[in-house]
C-alpha positions as CSV (number, residue, x, y, z in Angstrom):
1,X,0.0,0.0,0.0
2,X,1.0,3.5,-0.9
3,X,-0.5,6.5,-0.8
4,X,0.6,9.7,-2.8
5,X,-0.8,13.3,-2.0
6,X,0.2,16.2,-4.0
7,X,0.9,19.4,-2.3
8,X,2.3,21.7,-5.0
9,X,4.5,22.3,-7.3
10,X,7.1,19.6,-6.8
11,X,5.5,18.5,-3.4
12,X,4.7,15.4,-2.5
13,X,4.0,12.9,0.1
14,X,4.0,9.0,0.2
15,X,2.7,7.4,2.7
16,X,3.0,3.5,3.3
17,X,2.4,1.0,5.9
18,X,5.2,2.5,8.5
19,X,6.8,6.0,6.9
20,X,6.0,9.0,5.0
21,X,8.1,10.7,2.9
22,X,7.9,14.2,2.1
23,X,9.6,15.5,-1.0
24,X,10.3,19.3,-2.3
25,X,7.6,20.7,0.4
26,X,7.6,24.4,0.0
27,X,3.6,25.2,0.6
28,X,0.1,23.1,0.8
29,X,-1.5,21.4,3.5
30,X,-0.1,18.4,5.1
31,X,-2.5,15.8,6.1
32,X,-2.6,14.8,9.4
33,X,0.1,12.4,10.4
34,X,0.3,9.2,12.7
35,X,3.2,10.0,15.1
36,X,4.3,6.8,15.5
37,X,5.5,6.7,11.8
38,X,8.6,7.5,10.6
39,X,9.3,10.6,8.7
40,X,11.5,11.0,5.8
41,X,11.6,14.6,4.3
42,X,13.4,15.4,1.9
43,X,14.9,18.7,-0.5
44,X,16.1,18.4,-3.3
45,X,17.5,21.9,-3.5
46,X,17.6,25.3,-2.5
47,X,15.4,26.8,-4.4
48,X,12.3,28.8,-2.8
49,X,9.8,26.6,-4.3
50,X,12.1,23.2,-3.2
51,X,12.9,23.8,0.0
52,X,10.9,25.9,2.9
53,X,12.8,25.8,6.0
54,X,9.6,26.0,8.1
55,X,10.1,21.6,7.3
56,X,11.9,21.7,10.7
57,X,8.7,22.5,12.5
58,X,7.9,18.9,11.7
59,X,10.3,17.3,14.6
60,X,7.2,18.3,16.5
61,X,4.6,16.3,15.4
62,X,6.1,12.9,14.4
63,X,8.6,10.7,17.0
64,X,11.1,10.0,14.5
65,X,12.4,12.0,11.5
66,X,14.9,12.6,9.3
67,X,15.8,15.6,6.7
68,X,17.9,14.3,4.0
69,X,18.8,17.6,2.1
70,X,20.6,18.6,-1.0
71,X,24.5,19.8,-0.4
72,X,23.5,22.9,-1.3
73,X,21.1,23.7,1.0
74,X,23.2,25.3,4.3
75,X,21.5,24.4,8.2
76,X,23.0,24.0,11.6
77,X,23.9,20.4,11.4
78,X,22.1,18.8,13.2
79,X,21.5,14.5,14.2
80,X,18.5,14.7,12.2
81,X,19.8,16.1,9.3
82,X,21.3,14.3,6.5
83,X,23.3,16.2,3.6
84,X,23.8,14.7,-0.1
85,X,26.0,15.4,-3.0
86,X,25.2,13.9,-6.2
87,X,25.8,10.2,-6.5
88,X,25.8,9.6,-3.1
89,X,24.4,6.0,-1.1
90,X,23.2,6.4,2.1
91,X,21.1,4.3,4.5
92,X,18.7,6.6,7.1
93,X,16.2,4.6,9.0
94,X,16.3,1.4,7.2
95,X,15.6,2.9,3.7
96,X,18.4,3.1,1.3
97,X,18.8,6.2,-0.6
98,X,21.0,7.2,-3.8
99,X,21.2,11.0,-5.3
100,X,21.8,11.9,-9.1
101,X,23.1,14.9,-10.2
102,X,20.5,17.5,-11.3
103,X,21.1,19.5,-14.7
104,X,19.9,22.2,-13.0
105,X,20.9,22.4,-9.1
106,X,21.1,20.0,-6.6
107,X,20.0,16.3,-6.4
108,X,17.3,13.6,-7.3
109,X,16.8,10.7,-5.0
110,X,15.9,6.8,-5.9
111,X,14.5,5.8,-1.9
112,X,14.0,1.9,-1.5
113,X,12.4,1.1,1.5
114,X,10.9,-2.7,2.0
115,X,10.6,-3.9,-1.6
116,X,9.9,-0.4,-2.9
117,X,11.2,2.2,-4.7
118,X,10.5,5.8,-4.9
119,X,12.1,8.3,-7.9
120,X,11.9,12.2,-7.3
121,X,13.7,14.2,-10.1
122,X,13.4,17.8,-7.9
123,X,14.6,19.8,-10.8
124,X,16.5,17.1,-12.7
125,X,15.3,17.6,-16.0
126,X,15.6,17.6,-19.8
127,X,15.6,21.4,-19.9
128,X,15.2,22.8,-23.7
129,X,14.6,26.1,-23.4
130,X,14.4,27.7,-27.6
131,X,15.8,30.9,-26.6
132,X,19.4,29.2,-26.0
133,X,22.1,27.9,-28.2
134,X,22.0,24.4,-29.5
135,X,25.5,23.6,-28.1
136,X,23.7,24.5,-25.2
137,X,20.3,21.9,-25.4
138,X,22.7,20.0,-26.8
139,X,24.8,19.4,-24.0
140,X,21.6,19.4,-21.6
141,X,20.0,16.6,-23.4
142,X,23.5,14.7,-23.2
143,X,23.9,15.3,-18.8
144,X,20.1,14.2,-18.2
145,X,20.3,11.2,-20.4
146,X,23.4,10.0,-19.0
147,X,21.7,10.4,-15.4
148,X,19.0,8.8,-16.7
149,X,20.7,6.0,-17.9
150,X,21.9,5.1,-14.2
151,X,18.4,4.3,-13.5
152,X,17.6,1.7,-16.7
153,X,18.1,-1.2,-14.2
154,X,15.8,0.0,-11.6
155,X,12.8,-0.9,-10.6
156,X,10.6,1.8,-9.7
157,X,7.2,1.6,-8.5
158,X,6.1,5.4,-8.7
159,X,8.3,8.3,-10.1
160,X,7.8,12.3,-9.9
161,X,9.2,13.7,-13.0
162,X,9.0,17.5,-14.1
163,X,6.8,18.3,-16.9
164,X,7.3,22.5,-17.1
165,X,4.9,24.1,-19.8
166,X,7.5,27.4,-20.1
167,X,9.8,24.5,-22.4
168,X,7.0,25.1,-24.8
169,X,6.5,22.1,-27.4
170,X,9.8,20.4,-25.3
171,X,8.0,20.1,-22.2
172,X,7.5,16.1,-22.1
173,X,11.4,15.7,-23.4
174,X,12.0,14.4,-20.0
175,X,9.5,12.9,-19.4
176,X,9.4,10.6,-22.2
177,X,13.0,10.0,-22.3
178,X,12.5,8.5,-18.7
179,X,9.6,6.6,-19.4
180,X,11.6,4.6,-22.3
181,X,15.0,4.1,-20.3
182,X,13.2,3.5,-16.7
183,X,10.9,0.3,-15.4
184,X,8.4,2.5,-13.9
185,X,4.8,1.6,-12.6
186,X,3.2,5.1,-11.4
């Protein structure tokens, strides 16, 4: 069992059997959580609509959490904070985590937890943007395939993947280039 609840913009929450975890929450409302679940929350970088630094006021609703932020996001450290770089493995509360590079800043996270596995792109992205140079979308295309392609042997039961109208007639370039290179359910 899972259960997904948008928030906004990049925000979103899975719940399953005995966590949540809370990715890119900048703004929306929360539903209420069982404290005797663990909480993963994670930010994938520091941008405003990524990252809200109000997350913190969770520690007081849930027994046991844990932040697992982008590098580039700069906190006190702290015993519930975890800090990733790109390509990273970690293990926080029994859930195994592994960071890609974004093309634009920051990380995304593959989360495996009990037989499942979660992919959250933040701003990792196939970004074509018209008004640039085609050295440029050239050599974007080439960094988010060949971060995509670390995933082809995955198998990933849901995935949140950016889909940005402002890319025009580009927006799904992402989108369907992960759909053909990753084993994804939802």
């Amino acid at each position: 069992m899972m259960k997904i609840t948008y928030l906004a913009h990049s925000g979103f929450l899975a719940e399953t059997e005995d966590a949540y975890f809370l990715f890119d929450y900048y703004k929306g409302d929360l539903p209420r959580m069982n404290p005797q679940k663990k909480l993963l929350v994670f930010a994938s970088h520091a941008h405003y609509d990524h990252y809200n630094p109000q997350i913190f006021e969770l520690r007081k609703h849930v027994t046991t959490v844990r932040f697992i932020l982008s590098s580039d996001i700069f906190v006190h450290e702290a015993e519930d904070i975890v800090r990733m770089k790109p390509n990273e493995d970690r293990t926080v509360l029994g859930c195994r985590i592994h960071t890609l590079r974004s093309t634009d800043e920051g990380v995304a996270f593959l989360v495996k937890e009990k037989g499942r596995t979660i992919y959250h792109a933040g701003d990792l992205n196939w970004w074509h943007w018209e008004e640039e140079t085609k050295e440029y979308n050239t050599a974007m295309r080439r960094a988010y395939q060949a971060e995509i392609n670390k995933l082809q042997k995955e198998k990933i039961d849901v995935a949140f993947v950016p889909v940005d109208p402002r890319l025009g007639e580009a927006y799904c370039l992402g989108l369907g280039c992960f759909m053909k290179r990753a084993d994804t359910k939802k």
